[in-house]
C-alpha positions as CSV (number, residue, x, y, z in Angstrom):
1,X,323.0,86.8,261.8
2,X,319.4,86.6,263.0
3,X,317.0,88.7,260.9
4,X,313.8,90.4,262.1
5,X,310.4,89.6,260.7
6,X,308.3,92.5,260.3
7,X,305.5,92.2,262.7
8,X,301.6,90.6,261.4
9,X,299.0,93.0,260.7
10,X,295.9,92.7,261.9
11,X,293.1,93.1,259.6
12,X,289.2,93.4,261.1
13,X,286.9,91.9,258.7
14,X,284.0,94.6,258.0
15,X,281.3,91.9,257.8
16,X,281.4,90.7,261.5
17,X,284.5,93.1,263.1
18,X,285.9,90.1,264.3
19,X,289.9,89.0,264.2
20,X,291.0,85.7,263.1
21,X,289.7,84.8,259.5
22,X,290.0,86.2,256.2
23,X,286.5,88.1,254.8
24,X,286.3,85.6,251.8
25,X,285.4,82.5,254.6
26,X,283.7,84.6,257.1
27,X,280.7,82.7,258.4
28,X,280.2,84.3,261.4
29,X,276.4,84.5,261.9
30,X,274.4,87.8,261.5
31,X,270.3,88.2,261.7
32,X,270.2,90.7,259.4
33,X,271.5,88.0,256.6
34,X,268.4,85.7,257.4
35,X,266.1,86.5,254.8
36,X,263.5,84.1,252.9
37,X,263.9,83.9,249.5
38,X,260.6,84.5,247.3
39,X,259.9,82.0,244.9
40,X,257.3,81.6,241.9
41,X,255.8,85.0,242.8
42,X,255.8,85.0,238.7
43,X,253.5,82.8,238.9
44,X,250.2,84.3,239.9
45,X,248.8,82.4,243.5
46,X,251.9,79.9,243.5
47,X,254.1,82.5,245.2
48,X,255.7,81.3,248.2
49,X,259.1,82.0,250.9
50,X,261.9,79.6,251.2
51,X,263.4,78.8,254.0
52,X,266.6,76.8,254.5
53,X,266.8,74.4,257.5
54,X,269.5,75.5,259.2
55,X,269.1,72.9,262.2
56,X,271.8,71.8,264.6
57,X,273.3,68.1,264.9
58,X,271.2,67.4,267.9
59,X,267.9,69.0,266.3
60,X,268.4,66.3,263.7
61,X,269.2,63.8,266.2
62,X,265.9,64.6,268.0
63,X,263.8,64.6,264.9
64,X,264.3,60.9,263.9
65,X,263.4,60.2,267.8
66,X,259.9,61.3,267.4
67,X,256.3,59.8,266.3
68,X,253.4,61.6,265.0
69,X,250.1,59.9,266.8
70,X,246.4,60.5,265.6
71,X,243.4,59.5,266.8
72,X,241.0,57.1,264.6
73,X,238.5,56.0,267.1
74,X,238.0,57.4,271.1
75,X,239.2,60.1,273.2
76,X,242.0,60.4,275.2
77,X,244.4,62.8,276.8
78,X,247.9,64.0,276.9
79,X,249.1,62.6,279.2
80,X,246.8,59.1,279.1
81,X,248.2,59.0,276.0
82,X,251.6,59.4,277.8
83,X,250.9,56.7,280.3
84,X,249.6,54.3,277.7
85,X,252.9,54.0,275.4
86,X,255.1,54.3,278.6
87,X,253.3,50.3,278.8
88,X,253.6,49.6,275.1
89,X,257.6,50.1,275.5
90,X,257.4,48.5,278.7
91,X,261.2,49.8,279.1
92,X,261.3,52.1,281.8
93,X,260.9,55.0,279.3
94,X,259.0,57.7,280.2
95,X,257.3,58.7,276.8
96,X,256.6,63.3,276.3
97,X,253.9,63.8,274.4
98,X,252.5,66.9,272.7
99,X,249.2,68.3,270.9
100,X,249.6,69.0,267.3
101,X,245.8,69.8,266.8
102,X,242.8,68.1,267.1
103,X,243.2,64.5,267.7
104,X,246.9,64.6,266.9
105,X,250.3,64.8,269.0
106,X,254.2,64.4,268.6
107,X,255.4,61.6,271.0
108,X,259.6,61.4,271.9
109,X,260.6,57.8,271.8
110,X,264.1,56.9,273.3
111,X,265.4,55.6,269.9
112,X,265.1,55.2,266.3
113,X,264.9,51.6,266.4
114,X,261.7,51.8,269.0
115,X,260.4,54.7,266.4
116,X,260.7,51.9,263.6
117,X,258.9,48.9,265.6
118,X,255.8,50.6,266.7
119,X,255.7,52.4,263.2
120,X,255.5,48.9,261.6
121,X,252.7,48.2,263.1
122,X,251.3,51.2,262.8
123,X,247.6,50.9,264.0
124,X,247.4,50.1,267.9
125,X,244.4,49.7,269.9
126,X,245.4,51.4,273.5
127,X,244.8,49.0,276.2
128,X,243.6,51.6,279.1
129,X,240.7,52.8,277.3
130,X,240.1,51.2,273.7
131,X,241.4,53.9,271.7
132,X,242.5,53.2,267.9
133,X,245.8,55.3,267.3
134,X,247.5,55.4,263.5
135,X,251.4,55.8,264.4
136,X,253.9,57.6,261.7
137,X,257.4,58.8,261.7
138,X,257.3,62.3,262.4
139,X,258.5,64.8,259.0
140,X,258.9,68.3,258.3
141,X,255.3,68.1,257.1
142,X,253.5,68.1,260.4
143,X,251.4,71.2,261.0
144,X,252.2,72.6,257.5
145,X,249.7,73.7,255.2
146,X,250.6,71.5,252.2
147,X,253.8,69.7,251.1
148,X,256.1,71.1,248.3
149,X,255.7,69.2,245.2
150,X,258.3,68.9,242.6
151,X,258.4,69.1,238.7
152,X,261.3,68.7,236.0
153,X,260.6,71.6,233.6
154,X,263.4,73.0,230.7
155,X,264.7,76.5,229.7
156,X,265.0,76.8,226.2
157,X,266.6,79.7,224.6
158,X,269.3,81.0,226.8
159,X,272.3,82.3,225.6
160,X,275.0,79.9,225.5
161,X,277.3,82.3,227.1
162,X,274.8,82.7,229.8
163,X,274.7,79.2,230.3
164,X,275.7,78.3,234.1
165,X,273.9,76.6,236.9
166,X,273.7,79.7,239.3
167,X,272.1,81.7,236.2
168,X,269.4,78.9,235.4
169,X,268.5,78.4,238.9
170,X,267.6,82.4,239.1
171,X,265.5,82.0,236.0
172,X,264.1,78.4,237.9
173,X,263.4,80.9,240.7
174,X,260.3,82.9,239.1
175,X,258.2,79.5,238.9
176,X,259.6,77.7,241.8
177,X,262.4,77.0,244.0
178,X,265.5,75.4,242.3
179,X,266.1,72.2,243.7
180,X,268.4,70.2,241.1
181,X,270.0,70.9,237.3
182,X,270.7,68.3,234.8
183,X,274.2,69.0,234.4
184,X,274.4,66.9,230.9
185,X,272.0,69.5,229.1
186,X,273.3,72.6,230.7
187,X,274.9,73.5,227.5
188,X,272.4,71.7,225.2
189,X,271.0,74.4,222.5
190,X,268.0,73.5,222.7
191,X,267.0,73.4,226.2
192,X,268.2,72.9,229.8
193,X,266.8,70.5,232.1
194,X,265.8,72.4,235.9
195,X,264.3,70.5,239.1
196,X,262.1,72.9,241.0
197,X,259.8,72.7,244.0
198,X,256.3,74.1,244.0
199,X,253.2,74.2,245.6
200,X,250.5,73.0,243.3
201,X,251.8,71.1,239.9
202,X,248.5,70.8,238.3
203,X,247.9,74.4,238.6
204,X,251.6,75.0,237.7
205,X,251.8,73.2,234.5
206,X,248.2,74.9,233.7
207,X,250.3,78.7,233.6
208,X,253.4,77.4,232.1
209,X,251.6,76.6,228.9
210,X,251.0,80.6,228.6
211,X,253.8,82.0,230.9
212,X,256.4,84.1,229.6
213,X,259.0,85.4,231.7
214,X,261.9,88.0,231.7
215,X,265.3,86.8,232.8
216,X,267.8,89.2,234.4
217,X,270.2,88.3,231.8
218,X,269.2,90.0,228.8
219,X,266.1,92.0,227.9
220,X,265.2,89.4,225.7
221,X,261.8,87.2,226.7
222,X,262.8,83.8,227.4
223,X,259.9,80.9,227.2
224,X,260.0,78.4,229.9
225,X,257.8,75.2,229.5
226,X,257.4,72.3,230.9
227,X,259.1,68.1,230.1
């Protein structure tokens, strides 16, 4: 005797109103979701936005293809500059080059492995017209304003029952973004150990030896100070 399932329902998930996947692992991607985080804004002039880097595969493919190129000595232009490391790979590769500002520029190599031999020499004297060039590896930190630094600091006096990671890296969050927590003294009374990122350590470490802040957990003012 054959018996007759009751047909599937359908459920929409409210999030994207798409079919297909349960709301719990829906990662369909929405703009409105794409806010920075602020970080340190406790901190009086260390305030700053996070951003994630979402990047694709290829984006992080392209990256480790590229040079950063600035000038020491000469003048020269895009697209001598272009012409000029087309004949130091002697290859066949025809080398893109871009202006970063003045006397620097972002050159696309065909491969990591030509990225790494002209960065070993690093200085290079360009044959055409006599330039001196300093040659890098190209980083997030081109064109930015200043690099993140990073500092170990420890939360002392939180509730033991308040003690998990996602709850120290909110408190981590008023003096800089959260980067790592030392898992071994997360429920250490006296203190927890917190990695954060942020802009200017000597100026940081100068307010945490008077900064008090107030933690979403209780009402209570918990002191944050530096290892």
């Amino acid at each position: 005797m054959s018996m007759l399932l009751p047909a599937t329902r359908k459920h929409i998930v409210k999030r994207c109103s798409k079919l297909g996947h349960l709301a719990s692992v829906c990662r369909e991607f929405l703009l409105w979701e794409c806010v920075a985080s602020m970080c340190a804004f406790q901190s009086r002039g260390q305030g700053f936005y996070f951003i994630h880097d979402s990047c694709t595969a290829n984006q992080m493919k392209e990256r480790s293809n590229k040079i950063v190129v600035t000038i020491v000595e000469g003048e020269t232009s895009t697209r001598q500059m272009e012409l000029d490391l087309n004949d130091y790979l002697a290859t066949g590769w025809h080398c893109s080059a871009h202006a970063i500002g003045p006397g620097g520029f972002v050159v696309s190599f065909p491969n990591p492995r030509a990225v790494a031999q002209i960065c070993y020499v690093g200085r290079i004297i360009l044959k055409t017209n006599g330039v001196v060039i300093n040659v890098s590896k190209w980083s997030s930190a081109v064109g930015s304003k200043g690099v993140m630094e990073v500092a170990w600091v420890k939360i002392s006096n939180a509730p033991l029952d308040k003690r998990s990671e996602r709850n120290l890296a909110y408190v981590a969050s008023l003096v800089g973004i959260p980067l790592e927590i030392d898992t071994a003294t997360l429920h250490r009374p006296a203190s927890a150990r917190v990695k954060i990122g942020c802009r200017n350590i000597d100026v940081f470490l100068q307010l945490l030896n008077r900064f008090w802040v107030a933690t979403f957990m209780t009402s209570i003012l918990r002191w944050i100070g530096c290892w």
